[in-house]
N, C-alpha and C positions, 0 to 999 in steps of 0.2 A: 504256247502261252507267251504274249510279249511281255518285256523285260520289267512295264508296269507294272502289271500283274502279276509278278512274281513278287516285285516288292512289297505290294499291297499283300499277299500273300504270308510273306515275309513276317511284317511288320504287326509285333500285338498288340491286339484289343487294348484298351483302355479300360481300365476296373470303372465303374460304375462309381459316382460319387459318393452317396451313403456306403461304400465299400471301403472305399481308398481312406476315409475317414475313420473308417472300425480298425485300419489295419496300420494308421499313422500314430507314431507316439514323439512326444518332445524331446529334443537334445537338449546336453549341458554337461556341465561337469558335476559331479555329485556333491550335492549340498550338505558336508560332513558335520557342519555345524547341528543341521536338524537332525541327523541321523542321529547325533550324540544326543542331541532332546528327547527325541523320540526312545531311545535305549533308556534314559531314567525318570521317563515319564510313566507309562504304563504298567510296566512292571515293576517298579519300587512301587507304588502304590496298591498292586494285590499284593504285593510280597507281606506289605506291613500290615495290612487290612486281615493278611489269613493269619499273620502270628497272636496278634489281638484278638481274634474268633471272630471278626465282623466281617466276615467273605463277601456277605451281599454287599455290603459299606462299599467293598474294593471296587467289586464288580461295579457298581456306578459310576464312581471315578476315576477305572480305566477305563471305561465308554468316553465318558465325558471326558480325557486324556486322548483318545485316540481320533472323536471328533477337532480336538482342537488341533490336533496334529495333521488332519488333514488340510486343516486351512494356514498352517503355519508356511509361507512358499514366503520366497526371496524379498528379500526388504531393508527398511527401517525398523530398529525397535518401537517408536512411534507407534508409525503407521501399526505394526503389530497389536496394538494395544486396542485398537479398534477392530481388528482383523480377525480377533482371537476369542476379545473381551465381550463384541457386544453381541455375536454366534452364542456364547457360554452362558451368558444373561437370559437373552431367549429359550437356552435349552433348559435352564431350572427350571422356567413359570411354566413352560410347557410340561415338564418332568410332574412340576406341582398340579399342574390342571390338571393332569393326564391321570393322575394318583388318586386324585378326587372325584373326579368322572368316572373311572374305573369302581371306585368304592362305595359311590351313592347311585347310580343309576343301572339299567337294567340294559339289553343287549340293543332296542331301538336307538332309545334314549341320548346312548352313548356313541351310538354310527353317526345320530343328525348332529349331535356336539363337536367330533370328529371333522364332519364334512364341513360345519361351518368354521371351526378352526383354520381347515386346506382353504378356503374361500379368503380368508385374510391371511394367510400367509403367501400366498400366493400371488396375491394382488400387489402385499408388503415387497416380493421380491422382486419387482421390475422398477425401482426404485434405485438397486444400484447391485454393484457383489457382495458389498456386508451385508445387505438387507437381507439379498437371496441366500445368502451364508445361515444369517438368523431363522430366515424361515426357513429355513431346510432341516435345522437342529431345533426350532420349535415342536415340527412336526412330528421328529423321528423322536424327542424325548418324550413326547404328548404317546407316542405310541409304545413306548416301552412302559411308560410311569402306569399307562392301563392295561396292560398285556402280561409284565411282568410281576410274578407275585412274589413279593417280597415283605418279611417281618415290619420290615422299618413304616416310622410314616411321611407323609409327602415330605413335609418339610425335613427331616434326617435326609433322603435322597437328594432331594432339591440341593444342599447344603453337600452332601457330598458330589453331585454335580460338578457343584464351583471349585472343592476344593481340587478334582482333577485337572479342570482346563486353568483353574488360576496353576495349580503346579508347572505349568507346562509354560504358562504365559511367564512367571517369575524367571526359569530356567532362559526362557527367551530374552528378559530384560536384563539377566544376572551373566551369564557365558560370553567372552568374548568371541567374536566369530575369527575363526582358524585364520593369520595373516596380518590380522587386524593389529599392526604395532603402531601407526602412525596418528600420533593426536589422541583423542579424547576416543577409546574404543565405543563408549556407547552410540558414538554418530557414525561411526563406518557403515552401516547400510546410507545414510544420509550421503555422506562422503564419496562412495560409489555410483549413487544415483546421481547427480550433480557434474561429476567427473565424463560418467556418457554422456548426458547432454554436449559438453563441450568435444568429446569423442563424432557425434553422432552430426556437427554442424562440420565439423572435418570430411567426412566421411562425405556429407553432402556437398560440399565445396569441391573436393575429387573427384565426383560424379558428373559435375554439372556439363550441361553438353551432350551427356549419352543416355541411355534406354533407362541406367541403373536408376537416374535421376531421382524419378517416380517412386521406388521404391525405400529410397534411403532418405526424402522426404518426410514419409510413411512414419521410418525408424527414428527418425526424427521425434517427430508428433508423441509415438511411443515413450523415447524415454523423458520429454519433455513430462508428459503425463503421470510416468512412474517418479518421478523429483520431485514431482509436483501432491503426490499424496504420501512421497515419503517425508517432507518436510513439514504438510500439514496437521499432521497427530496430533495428540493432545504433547505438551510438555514433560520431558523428564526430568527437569529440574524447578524447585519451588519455584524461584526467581527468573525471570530470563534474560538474566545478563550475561548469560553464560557467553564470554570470547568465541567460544566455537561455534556455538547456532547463532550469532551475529554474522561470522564470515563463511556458513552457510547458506543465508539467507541473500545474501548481497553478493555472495558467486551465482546463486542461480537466478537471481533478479539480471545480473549483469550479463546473461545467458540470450536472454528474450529477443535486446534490440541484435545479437549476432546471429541468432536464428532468423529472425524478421529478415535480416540481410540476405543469409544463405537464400533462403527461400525467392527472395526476388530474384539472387541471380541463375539458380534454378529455373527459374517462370522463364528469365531471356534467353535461357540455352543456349548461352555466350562461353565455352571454358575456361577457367581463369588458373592462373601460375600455381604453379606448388606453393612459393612463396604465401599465397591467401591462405593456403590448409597451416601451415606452420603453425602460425597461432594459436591457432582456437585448439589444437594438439597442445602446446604448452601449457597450455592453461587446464587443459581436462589432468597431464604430468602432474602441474600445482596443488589440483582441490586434492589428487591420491595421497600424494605424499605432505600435503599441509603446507609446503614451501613456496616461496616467493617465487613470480612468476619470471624473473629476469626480463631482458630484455625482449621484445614482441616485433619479430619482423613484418613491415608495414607491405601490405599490398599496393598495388598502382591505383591511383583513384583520377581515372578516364572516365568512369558512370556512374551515376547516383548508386548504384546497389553498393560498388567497389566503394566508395566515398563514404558509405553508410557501416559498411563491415569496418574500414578503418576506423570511423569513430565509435561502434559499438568495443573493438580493440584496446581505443584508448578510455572509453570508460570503465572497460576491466578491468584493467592492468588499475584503474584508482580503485576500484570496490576489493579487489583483490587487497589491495595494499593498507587500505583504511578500515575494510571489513564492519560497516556502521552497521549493517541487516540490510531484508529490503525484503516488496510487499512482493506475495507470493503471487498474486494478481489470479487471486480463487474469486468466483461467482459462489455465496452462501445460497443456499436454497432454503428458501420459507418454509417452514411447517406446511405453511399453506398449499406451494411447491409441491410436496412430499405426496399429500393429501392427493392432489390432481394428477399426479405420474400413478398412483395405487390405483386410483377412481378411473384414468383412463384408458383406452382400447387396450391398450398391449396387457395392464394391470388388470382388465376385465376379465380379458382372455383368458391367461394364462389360472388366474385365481381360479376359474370353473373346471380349468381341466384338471389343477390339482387337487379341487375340490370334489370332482367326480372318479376320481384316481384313487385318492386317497379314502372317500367314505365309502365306495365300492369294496376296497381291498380290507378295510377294516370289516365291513358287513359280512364279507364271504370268511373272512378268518375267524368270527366269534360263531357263525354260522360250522364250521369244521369245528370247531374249538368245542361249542356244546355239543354236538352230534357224537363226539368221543370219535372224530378221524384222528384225532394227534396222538392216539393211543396213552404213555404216560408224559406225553410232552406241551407241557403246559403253558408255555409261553407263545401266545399266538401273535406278538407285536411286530412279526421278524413279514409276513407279507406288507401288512402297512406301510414301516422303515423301509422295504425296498422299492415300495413302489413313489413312493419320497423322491428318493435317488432318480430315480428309472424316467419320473416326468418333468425333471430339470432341463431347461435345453441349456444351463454352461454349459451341459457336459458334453454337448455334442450333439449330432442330429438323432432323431428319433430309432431310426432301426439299428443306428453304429451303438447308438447306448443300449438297447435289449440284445444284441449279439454281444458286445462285451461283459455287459451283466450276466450274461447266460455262461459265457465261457470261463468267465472269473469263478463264479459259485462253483461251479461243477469241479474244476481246478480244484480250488481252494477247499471244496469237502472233503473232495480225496486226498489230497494231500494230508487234512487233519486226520481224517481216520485212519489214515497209515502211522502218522507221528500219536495220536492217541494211544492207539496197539501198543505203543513202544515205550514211547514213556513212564517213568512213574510220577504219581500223582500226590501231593497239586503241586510239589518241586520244579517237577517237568512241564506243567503246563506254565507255570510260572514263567520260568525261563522264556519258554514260547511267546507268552503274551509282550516279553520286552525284544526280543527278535523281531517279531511282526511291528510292534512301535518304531524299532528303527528304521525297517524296510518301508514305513508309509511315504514319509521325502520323496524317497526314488521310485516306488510305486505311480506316488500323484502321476508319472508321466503320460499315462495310457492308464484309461479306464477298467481294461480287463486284469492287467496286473494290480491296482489299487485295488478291485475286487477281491480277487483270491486272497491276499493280504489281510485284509477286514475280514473276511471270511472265517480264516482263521484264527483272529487274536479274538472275534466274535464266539465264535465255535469252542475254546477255551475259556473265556472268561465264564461262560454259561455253564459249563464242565466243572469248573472250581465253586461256583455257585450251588453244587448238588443237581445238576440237571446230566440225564444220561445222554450219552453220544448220539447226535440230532445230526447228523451228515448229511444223511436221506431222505428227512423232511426238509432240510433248511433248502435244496435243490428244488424238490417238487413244489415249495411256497416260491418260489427265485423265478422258475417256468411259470405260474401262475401271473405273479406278478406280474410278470412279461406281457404275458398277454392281455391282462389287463390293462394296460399301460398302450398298447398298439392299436385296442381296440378305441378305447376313448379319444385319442392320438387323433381316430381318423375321422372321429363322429361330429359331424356340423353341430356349430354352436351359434347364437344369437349373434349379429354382426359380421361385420368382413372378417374373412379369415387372415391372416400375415399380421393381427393388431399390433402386435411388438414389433415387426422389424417396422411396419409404419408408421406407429408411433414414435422410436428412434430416427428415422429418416423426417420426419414431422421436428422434430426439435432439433435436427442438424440445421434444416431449412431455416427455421425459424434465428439459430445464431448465426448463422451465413448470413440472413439478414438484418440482422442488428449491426453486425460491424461494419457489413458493406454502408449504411445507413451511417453512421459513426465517422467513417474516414471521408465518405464524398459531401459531409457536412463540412468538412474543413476543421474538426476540433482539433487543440492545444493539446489534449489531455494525452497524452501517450501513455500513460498509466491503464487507463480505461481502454486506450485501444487494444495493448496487450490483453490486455483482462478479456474483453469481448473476442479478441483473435488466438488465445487459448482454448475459450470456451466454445469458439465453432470448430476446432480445428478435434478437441478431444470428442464433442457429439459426435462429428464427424466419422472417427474410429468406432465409434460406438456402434454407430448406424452399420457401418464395415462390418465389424464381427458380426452381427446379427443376421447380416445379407449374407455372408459366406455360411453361414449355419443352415440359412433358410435353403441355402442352394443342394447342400447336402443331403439335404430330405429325398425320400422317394417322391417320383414325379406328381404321384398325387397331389400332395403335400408340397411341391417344389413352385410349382406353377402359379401358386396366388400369390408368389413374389416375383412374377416376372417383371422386369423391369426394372425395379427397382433400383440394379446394382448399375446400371447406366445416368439414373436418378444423383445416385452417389459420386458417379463420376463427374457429373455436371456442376454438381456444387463444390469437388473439391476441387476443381477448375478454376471457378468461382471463387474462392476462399484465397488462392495462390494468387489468382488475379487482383484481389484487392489489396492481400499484400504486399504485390508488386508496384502495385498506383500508390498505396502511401507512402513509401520511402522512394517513390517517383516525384511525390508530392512535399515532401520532407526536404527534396534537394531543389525544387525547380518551382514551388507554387502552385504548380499546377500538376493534374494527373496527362500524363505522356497522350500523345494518340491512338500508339495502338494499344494503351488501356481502356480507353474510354469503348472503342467501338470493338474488342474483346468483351467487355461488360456487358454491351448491348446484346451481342448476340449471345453471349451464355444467357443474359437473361428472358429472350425472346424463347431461347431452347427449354428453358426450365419451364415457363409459361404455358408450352407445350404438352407436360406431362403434368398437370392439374388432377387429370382424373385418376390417378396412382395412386397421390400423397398427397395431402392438405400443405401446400407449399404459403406462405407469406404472399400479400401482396406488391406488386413489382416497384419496388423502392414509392409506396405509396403513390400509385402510377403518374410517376413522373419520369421523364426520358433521364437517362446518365446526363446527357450535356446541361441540362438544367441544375442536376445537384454539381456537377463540376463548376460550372458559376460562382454557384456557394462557395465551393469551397477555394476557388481562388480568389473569393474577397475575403472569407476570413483570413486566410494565410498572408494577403498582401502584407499586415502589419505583422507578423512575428516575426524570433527572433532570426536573424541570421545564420545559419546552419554551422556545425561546428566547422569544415572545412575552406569556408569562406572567412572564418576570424583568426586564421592565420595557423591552426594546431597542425602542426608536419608528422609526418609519422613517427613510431616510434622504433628506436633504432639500438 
């Protein structure tokens, strides 16, 4: 055997993608803040609900406590407010409809009600992660509020719904998070978020020149994105003149044109001094700890990008010091918006499968249910609820989610029926239901472990509710499910299949071309150009995650995204490229040369791959050197660039 072949020999297999993915779970450090929510979320509320005799009361509102716990992940209190709030809103009306459809209609009746519920919730959730958040706790309340029988009426459970997830969300708005001494505690998630940015242009400034480039770009984009929805929430104070979300606002406004910069000198894979990273590190030191940014060591300004960082530097260091606010530079999305992202491919798709998911598994469950399979267990809502879960693609690709679903249930009912055995009741289960609350946090990281976790505080709460030890069915409904879920998965539907990730890759294009559009006009507006060069840069990730999800599929499933992820590369080629022509343009009038004929050819490439993806057309098919025209007559007359009016660094 030659020595190749030994190594080849050697050398192991590679897991299979939908593999590597059931077997991957997230790092980090443990988020002890939630764990501490999650410990007096769930279980103070059976606790108090069983000493008042109102057990089924509890039981609602530690459901509705432990779904909000699952969506409680790292943040702003804001942004939580949205995060937590409008998942819980959802879950009543659903809990309510679900309560009333259960109560007035008959076993058809209540499958086609069912199915057309999953048909708008599902459409609802390609729309964004709250929505799918919402529609996911619509559906699963929708199918407890009909499944579960309980004394009360809709509206009592409805009501005690909110009152668990509002518990959870108050504790969220109310707790400072563990560290949190610096400044006004309610904005330290803000504070954090705002602080990577200025971390993450560092990072990319250290980079620039090598392989890392690409991907600390990326990281970039990332926490620009998470700033950018921590800071947009609704408000926590009546008034907004609060000192500290002013110099919130005008840190991460003063964020934009130093990203803008990094990014160009990224695009010319030029390396540049330590000296440049110092900065933009000072400054992420300043937003943690609240304090003045001191003095800002000035980079060399030999080329526009360097010239462009320097004055992004010196506008800091004033937004820093004067803290006026400043505009978040969000794109609102119209009702109307909303409307066409639900209505189109991706929303189409997706709504039928959960709609065919969902009123299947509800059919076969009332189907068992009357036939007297659940012997005395009466709650048939638990196949529905999981097949909810099961045909999410957040969660991951289609087979990594029914092997995790499958190995968490089976886990987690053994485990309960062993702690069941043991415990006394409902003391002990009690206790249990705030254990399992706290383990959800760390859970979230991997699917199968969030499983078993639910499983259990599930499998409890039901127990304290009068329902006898269900271990053994909540399994065989879990396999069910399963297969339920794998089968509709692979069953052709109306249209192209991949709607979602190409509707995503459709609306990256679609920003890539507006900005590109935007800067080769030659506008004044830098406001608007940020604005439009966030909103392709965050599509853009969008489109990302959904192409790495699509890849993870079994190949069946894999292959009606081919391409794509080449598509995404193209554009975000595109997107760096034009951020490198405007602060080319910013410093000289004009866009550089080999911007222009860079442009041309990414755009001749993308032109190529037409029959993929509904791409825009090619700058309104006009060549680049045409709109560069334009935009060296607009620019002839403005102002003087900061470093030609005399501003030195700062020192």
């Amino acid at each position: 055997m030659s020595s190749r072949s030994a190594v080849a020999v050697r050398t192991p297999t590679a897991l299979p993608p939908w593999l590597a993915h059931a077997l991957r779970a997230q790092r980090g450090p443990v988020p002890w803040s939630a764990v501490a929510r999650g410990a007096l979320a769930a279980g103070p509320l059976l606790l108090v609900s069983v000493l008042v005799d109102r057990a089924s009361l509890g039981v609602v509102a530690a459901i509705a406590a432990m779904l909000a716990g699952i969506n409680d992940r790292p943040g702003s209190r804001r942004a939580s407010v949205r995060r937590l709030g409008a998942p819980a809103l959802a879950g009543a009306v659903g809990l309510l409809a679900g309560t009333c459809a259960g109560d007035h209609l008959d076993a058809v009746a209540l499958t086609l009600a069912l199915t057309g519920l999953g048909l708008l919730a599902g459409g609802m959730s390609a729309i964004g992660p709250v929505a799918s958040g919402s529609g996911t706790q619509l559906l699963v309340a929708a199918a407890i509020g009909a499944g579960m029988p309980l004394p009360e009426s809709g509206w009592a459970r409805a009501l005690a719904f909110l009152t668990g997830a509002g518990w959870l969300l108050a504790l969220r708005l109310a707790l400072p998070t563990p560290g949190a001494l610096t400044g006004d505690f309610r904005f330290d998630g803000e504070r954090t978020a705002v602080a990577d940015v200025y971390e993450a242009v560092a990072r990319l400034l250290d980079s620039v020149g090598t392989e890392r480039a690409t991907a600390r770009r990326a990281a970039l984009t990332a926490a620009l994105d998470h700033a950018q929805d921590a800071l947009a929430g609704p408000r926590l104070r009546r008034y907004a003149g609060s000192a500290a979300e002013r110099r919130l606002h005008a840190q991460y406004a003063a964020a934009l044109p130093l990203a803008e910069a990094a990014t160009a000198l990224a695009w010319a894979g030029k390396p540049v001094s330590g000296r440049a990273c110092e900065g933009p590190r000072r400054l992420a030191a300043a937003v943690r700890e609240s304090a003045p940014t001191g003095p800002l060591p000035a980079p060399s300004r030999s080329a526009p990008a360097l010239r462009a960082l320097d004055d992004a530097l010196l506008h800091a260091a004033d937004a820093f010091d004067h803290g006026r606010g400043g505009d978040l530079h969000t794109r609102r999305r119209s009702a109307g918006d909303l409307v066409r992202t639900a209505l189109g491919a991706g929303g189409r798709e997706y709504g039928m499968r959960v709609a065919l998911c969902f009123g299947a598994s509800a059919a076969i469950a009332q189907t068992l249910y009357h036939s007297h399979w659940y012997g005395q267990h009466t709650h048939w809502y638990w196949l529905p609820a999981t097949a909810v879960f099961l045909v999410k693609p957040d969660l991951g690709p289609l087979v990594s989610r029914v092997l995790c679903r499958a190995a968490g249930t089976v886990l987690g009912a053994l485990v309960f029926a062993g702690l069941a055995a043991l415990l006394p009741r409902p003391e002990g289960l009690v206790v249990l239901v705030a254990v399992c609350g706290a383990l959800i946090p760390v859970a979230t990281r991997h699917f199968a472990a969030q499983t078993a976790v639910v499983t259990v505080l599930v499998l409890s709460l039901v127990m304290v509710g009068g329902e006898p030890q269900a271990s053994v069915s909540r399994i065989g409904e879990t396999l069910l499910a399963c297969a339920i879920v794998l089968i509709v998965g692979h069953l052709p539907m109306p249209g192209e299949r991949g709607g979602r990730v190409r509707a995503r890759l459709a609306a990256a294009a679609s920003a890539a071309h507006a900005y590109l559009v935007h800067v080769l006009d030659g506008s004044h507006d830098r406001a608007a150009r940020w604005t439009l060069r966030r909103e392709a840069y965050r599509t853009l990730a969008e489109a990302r995650a959904s192409i790495a999800l699509a890849a993870a599929e079994l190949p069946s499933l894999a292959r009606h995204t081919e391409g794509t992820d080449e598509i995404a590369a193209l554009l975000e080629r595109l997107v760096d490229t034009t951020t490198a022509g405007a602060v080319h343009l910013d410093d000289t009038g004009r866009l550089g040369r080999r911007h222009s004929e860079r442009l041309t050819e990414l755009l001749a490439e993308l032109a190529a791959h037409r029959d993929l993806v509904d791409l825009p057309a090619r700058i309104d098919d006009r060549p680049v050197a045409a709109r560069e025209d334009r935009a060296v007559r607009h620019t002839s007359g403005a102002p003087v660039p900061a470093h030609a009016a005399g501003h030195g660094p700062v020192r």
